[in-house]
Phi, psi and omega in degrees: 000123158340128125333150165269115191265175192182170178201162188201112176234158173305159177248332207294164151080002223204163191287344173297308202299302180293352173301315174306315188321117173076018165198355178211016210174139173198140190269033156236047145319116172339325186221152175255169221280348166311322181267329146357140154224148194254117164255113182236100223246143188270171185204181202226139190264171165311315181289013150112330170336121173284136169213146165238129182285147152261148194190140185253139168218156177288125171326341199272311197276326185321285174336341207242286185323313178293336192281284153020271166332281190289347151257356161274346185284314181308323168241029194028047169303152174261136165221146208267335162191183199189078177227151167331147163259025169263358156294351189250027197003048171082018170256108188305306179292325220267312168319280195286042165235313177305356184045037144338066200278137175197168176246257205307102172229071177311104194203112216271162171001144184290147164071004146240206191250352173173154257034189219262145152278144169332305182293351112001318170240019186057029162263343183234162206210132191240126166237141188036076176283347195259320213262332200220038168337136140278151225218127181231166173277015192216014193199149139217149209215104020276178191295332191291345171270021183256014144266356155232069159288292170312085156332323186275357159333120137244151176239187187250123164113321177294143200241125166207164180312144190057013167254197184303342169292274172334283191314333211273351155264306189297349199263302180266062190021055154301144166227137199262154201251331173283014174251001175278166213252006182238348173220187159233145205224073174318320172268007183258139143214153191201149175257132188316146184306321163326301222279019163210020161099007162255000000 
């Protein structure tokens, strides 16, 4: 197997940052585009294939994110793709139908209208979202995902306690959205706000 390979570039200042503007990034974001990193990481696609992927994240975390990385690559977790969401032009569901794995979105809380979501600061990271759905009592989201509503399911790609996905967050204090008791979010994890200074 190829080593796992990564890049780590700046966002501010750069043709990513205008790309962002007025569509992943505004300028009353919680964090400003300085503190962002851009990471581009090989990952293994469903069909087994090495690809490398993109994913924005807040700089302080990036080092605990490349590990991450290099242990689903290592332990040949699949992840079906990894692109910026400003191709999806921040549109989070547009993403998440596309089985997007992605971090960094200035976009407020899912299903409402204001406050800031975790992906806001660049703490938090959604993987295989078609394959690992959020699931409310009244949604699921994306709709494609209410073919894997069984948990007890497993697919390539798919997330539960103990497996390689989990761990390879929760082990660096992750905290999984599939544990939560009103709603369950399979594809998020995210770190308390403290782990970058807010």
């Amino acid at each position: 197997m190829v080593p796992f390979k990564y890049e780590r570039h700046p966002v501010a200042d750069t043709a990513l940052a205008e790309a962002m503007l007025g569509k992943t990034w505004r300028r009353d974001a919680p964090v400003p585009l300085e503190e962002l990193t851009l990471l581009c990481v090989d990952h293994l696609g469903l069909d087994g294939t090495r690809r490398r992927g993109e994913i924005i994240v807040h700089r302080r975390i990036a080092p605990l994110v490349v590990a991450i990385f290099r242990d689903l690559y290592v332990a040949q977790f699949p992840i079906e793709k990894m692109r910026l969401l400003h191709h999806y032009d921040g549109d989070d569901e547009a993403s998440m139908a596309d089985n997007n794995s992605s971090a960094f979105n200035a976009r407020p809380l899912t299903g409402q209208s204001a406050g800031w979501s975790k992906h806001s600061y660049g703490v938090a990271i959604d993987i295989n979202p078609v394959i690992n759905p959020y699931v409310t009592a009244e949604a699921c989201l994306p709709a494609e995902g209410q073919a894997y509503l069984d948990r007890d399911r497993q697919v390539p790609g798919h997330i539960s306690p103990g497996s390689v996905c989990y761990d390879a967050f929760v082990s660096r204090g992750f905290i999984w959205g599939g544990e939560w008791t009103d709603l369950k979010d399979y594809h998020h994890f995210e770190l308390p706000l403290a782990s970058v200074g807010y």
